[in-house]
N, C-alpha and C positions, 0 to 999 in steps of 0.2 A: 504494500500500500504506500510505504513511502518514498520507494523511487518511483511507483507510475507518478504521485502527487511531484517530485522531482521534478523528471521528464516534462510534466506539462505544464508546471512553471517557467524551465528554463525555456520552451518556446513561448510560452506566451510571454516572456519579456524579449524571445528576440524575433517577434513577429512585431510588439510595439515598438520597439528602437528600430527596427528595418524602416517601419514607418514615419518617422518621426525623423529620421535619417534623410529619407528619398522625398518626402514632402516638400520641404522649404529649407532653402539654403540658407544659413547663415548671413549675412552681410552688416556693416558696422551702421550702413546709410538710408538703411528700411527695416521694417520688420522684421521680425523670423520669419515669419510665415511668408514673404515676397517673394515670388516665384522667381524663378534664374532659366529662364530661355535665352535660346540666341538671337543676336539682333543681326539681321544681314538685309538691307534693304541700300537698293542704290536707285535714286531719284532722278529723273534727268530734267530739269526746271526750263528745258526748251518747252514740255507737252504742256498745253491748256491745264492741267489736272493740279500742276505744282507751281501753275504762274503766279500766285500769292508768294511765296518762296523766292520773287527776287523782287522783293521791294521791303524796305525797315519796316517792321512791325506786323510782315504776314506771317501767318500761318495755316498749318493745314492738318485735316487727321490721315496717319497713314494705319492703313487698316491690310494690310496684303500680309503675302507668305512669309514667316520670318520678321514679323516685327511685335514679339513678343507675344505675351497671353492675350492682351487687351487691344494692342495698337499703338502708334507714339501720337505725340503732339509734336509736331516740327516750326520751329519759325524764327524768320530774319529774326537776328539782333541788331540788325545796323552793322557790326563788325564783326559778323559768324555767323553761327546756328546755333540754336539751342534743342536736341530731341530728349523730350521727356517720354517716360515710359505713364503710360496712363492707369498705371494701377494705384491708388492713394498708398506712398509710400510708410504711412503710419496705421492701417488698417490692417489686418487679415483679408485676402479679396472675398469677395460677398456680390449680390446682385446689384447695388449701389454703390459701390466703391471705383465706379469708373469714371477717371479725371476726365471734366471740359471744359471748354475755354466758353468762360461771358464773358460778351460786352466787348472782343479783342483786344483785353487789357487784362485778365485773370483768369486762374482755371481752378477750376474747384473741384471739391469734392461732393456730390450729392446727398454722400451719408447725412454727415455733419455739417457744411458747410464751409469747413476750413479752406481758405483760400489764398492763391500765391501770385506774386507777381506773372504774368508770361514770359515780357522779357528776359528775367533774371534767375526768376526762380524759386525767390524769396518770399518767406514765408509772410504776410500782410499783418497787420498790429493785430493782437487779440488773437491769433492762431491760433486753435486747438494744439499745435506741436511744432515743434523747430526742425522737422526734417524737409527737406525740399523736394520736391519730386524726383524720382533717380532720373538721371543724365547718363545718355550715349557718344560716345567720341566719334569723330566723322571723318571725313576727308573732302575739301571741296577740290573740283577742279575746274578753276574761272573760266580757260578756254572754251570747255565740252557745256560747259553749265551742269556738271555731273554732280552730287552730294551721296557720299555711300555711309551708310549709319551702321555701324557693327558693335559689338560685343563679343 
């Protein structure tokens, strides 16, 4: 009796740590729970679809293969890009927890409401949390009018 009880504790704690493992990645700039996909999207802001994209203060949602669980938030800075990933980087993801931009000056969060700059990032007075939406690294290239967003 007491190795089967054993035996099926010792899975039942390493079927919960397997889980709790492969769920959600660590990271120091979100949640535990913030999913960790890859980002591979390359934009080419010649097409109507990304023309907001070469002017200060556009943006646009990229919603295709490879751009996370949810989609980004892409948009001029004036002197770069900024892609957020749209999942509220202080939440657990849920049916409500996906970042949009009001007003093309902020993007919030539905849940709660907590809200950040667009251009920058920054979290607005009164914030629910001091995390920023996570950020993707890029590569533009001015010739082609190319933007490639990866992780």
């Amino acid at each position: 009796m007491k190795k089967t009880f054993s035996i099926i504790s010792f899975f039942t704690l390493l079927i919960f740590s397997n889980l709790s493992i492969n769920s959600c990645g660590s990271r120091e700039d979100t949640v535990s729970c913030f999913p960790n996909n890859p980002i591979n999207v390359t934009l080419n802001l010649n097409l109507p679809a990304y023309n907001n994209l070469n002017y200060n203060n556009g943006w646009v949602y990229i919603n295709e293969q490879q751009s996370g669980t949810r989609g980004l938030i892409v948009v001029n800075t004036g002197n770069g890009f900024k892609a957020y990933d749209r999942n509220a980087p202080h939440l657990c993801p849920a049916n409500n927890t996906t970042l949009e931009v009001k007003d093309d000056i902020a993007i919030i969060c539905p849940a709660d409401n907590t809200r950040w700059i667009l251009r920058t990032g920054q979290p607005e007075s009164g914030s629910k949390t001091s995390l920023p939406p996570k950020t993707y690294p890029y590569n533009y290239d001015a010739a082609t009018k190319t933007l490639s967003i990866y992780y």
